[in-house]
C-alpha distance (Angstrom), angle and dihedral (degrees) to the residues before:
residue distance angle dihedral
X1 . . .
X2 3.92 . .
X3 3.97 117.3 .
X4 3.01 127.1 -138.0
X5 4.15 140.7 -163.6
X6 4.16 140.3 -158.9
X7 3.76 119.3 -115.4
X8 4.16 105.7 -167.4
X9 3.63 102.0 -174.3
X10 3.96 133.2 7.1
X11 3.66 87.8 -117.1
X12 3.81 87.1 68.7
X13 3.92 113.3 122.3
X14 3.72 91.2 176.5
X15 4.33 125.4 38.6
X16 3.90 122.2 -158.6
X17 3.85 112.9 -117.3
X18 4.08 116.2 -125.5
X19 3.93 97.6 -151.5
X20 3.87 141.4 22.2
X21 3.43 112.7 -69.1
X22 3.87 129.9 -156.9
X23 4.20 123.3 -158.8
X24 3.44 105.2 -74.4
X25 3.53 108.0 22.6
X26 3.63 124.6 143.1
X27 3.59 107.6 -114.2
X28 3.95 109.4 -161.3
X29 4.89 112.7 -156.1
X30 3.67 107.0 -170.4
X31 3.57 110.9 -165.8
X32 3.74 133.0 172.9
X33 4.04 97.5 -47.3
X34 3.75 101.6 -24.5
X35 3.86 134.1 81.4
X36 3.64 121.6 -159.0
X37 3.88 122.4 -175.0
X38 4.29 120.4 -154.4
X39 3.43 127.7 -178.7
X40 4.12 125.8 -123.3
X41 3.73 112.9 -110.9
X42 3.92 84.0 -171.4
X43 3.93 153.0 3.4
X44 4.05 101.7 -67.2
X45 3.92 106.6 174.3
X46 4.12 124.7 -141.5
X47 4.04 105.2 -60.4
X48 3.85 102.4 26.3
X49 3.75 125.5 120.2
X50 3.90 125.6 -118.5
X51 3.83 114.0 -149.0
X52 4.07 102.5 -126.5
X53 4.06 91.5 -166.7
X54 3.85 133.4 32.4
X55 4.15 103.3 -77.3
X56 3.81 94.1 -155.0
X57 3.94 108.3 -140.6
X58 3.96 108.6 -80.8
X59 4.28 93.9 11.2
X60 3.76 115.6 121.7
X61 3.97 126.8 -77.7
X62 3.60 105.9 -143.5
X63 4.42 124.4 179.9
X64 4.07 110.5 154.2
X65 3.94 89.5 31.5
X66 3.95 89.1 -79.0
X67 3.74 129.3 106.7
X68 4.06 104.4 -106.1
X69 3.42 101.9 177.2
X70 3.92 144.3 -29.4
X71 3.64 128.0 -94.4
């Protein structure tokens, strides 16, 4: 079964997965006319966010364009 996860803005450094997924899944983000696969490093349950670049420690975690958070 291929997973799948939202991307909200193009400023997004992280993307919210739509199903369970297991270490080393394929994780599939369509957004706007591209599709970009990742790979799970770990477990991340229904709901959870993926980082999609390197979040150095202490740089901004951003989903919905906005800063969320801190690494």
């Amino acid at each position: 079964m291929e997973k799948y996860a939202k991307r909200i803005s193009e400023k997004d450094n992280v993307v919210t997965v739509v199903a369970d997924c297991d270490a080393g899944d394929e994780v599939t983000v369509k957004f706007k006319n591209t599709e970009t696969k990742y790979k799970c490093n770990q477990k991340v349950p229904f709901g959870h966010k993926i980082a999609v670049v390197d979040i150095p420690k202490g740089a901004a975690v951003i989903k919905y364009g906005e800063t969320i958070g801190s690494a």
